[in-house]
TIVO-2410 file (N, C-alpha, C; in nm, 3 decimals):
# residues 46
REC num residu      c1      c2      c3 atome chaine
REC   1      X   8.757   1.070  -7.561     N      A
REC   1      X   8.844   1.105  -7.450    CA      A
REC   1      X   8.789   1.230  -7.381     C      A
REC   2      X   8.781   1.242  -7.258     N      A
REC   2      X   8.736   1.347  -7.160    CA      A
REC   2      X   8.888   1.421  -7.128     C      A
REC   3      X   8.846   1.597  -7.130     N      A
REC   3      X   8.897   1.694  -7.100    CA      A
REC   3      X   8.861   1.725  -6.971     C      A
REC   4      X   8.998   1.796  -6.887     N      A
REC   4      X   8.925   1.891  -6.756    CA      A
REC   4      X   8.977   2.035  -6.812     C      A
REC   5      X   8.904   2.098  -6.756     N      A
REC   5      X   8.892   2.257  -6.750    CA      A
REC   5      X   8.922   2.299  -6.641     C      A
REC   6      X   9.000   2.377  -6.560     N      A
REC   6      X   8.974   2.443  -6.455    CA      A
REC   6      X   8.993   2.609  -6.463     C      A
REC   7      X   8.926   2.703  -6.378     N      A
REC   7      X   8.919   2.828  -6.365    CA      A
REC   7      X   8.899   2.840  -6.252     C      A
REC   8      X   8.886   2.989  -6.209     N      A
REC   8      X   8.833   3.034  -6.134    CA      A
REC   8      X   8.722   3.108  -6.138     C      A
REC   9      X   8.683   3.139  -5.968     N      A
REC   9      X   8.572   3.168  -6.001    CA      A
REC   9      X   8.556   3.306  -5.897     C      A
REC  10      X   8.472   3.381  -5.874     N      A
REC  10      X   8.470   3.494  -5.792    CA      A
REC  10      X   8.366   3.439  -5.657     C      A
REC  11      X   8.377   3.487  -5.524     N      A
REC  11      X   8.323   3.393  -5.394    CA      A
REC  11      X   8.145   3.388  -5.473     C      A
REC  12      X   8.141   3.524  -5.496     N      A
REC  12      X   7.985   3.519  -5.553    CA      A
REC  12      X   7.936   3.438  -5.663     C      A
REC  13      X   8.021   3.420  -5.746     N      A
REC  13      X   7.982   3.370  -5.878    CA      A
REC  13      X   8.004   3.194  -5.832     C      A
REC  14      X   8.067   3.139  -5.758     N      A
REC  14      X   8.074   3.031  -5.667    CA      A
REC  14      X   7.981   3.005  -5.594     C      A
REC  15      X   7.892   3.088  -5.500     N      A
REC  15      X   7.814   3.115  -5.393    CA      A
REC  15      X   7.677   3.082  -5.532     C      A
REC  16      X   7.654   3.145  -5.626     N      A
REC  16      X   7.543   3.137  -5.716    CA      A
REC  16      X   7.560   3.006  -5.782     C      A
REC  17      X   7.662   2.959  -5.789     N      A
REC  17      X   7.669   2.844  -5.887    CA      A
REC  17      X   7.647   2.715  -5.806     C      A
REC  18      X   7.684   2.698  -5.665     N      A
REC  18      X   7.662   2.637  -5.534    CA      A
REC  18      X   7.524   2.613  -5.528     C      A
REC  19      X   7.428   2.765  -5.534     N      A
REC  19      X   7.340   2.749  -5.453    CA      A
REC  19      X   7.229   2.698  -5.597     C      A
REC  20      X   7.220   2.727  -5.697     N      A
REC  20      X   7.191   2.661  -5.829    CA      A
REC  20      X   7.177   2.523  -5.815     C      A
REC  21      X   7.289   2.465  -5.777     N      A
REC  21      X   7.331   2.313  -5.789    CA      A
REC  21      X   7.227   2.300  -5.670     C      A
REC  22      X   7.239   2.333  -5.525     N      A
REC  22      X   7.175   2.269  -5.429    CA      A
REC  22      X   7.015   2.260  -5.494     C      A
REC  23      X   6.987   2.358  -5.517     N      A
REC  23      X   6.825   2.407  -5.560    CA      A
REC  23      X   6.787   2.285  -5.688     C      A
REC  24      X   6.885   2.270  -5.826     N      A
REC  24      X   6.831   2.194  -5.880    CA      A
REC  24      X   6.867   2.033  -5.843     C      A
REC  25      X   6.955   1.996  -5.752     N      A
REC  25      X   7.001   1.873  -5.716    CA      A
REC  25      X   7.102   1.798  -5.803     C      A
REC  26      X   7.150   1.882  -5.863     N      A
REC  26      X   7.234   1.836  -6.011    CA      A
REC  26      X   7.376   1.923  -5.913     C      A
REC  27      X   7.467   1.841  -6.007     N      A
REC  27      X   7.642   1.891  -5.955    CA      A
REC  27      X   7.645   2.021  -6.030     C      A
REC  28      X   7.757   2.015  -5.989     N      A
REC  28      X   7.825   2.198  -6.053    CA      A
REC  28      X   7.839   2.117  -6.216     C      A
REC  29      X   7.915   1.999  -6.233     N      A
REC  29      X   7.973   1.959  -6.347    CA      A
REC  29      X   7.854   1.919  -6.469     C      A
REC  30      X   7.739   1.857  -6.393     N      A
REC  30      X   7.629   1.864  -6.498    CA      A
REC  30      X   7.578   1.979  -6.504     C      A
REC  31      X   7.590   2.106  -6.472     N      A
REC  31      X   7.510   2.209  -6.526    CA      A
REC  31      X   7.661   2.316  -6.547     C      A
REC  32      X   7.743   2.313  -6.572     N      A
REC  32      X   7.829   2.378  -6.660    CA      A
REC  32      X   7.863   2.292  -6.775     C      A
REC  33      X   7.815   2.166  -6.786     N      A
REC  33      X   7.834   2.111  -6.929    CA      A
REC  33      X   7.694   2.119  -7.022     C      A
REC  34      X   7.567   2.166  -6.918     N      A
REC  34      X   7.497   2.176  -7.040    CA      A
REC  34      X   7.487   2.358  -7.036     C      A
REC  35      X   7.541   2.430  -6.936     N      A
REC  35      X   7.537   2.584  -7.000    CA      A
REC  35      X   7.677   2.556  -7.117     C      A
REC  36      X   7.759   2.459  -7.169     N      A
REC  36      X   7.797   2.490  -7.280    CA      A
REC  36      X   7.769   2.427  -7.389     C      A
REC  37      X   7.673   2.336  -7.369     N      A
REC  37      X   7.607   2.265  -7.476    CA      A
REC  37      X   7.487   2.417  -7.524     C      A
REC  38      X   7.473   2.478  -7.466     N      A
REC  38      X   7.403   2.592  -7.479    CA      A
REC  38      X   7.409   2.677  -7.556     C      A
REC  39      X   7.548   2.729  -7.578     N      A
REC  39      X   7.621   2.839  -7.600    CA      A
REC  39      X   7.617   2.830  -7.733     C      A
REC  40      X   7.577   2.924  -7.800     N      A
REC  40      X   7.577   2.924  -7.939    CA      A
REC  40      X   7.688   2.970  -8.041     C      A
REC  41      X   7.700   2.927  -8.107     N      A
REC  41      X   7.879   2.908  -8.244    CA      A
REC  41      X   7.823   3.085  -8.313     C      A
REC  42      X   7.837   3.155  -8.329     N      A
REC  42      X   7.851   3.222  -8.458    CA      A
REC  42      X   7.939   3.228  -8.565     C      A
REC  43      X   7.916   3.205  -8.676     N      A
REC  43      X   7.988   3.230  -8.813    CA      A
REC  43      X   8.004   3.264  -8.851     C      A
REC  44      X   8.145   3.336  -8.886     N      A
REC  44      X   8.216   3.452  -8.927    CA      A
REC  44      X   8.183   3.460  -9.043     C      A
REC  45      X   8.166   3.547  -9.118     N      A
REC  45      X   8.175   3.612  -9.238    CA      A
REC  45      X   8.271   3.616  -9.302     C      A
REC  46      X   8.190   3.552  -9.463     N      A
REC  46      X   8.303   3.502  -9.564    CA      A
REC  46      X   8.380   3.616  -9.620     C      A
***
């Protein structure tokens, strides 16, 4: 089953994430799902 997320965003941090997408030709939605396939887990201490 698929989740949505929504946030906000700041005009700039929009304006960078826009101009990202145009440059690599990919949507906003494929490259915020792999900057969180990205994101690394740390593990708390036992």
């Amino acid at each position: 089953m698929k989740k949505s997320v929504f946030f906000r965003l700041t005009d700039e941090e929009f304006e960078k994430l826009e101009a990202y997408c145009e440059s690599t030709g990919r949507s906003k939605s494929d490259v915020l799902r792999e900057l969180i396939r990205s994101l690394k887990i740390k593990k708390k201490p036992s």
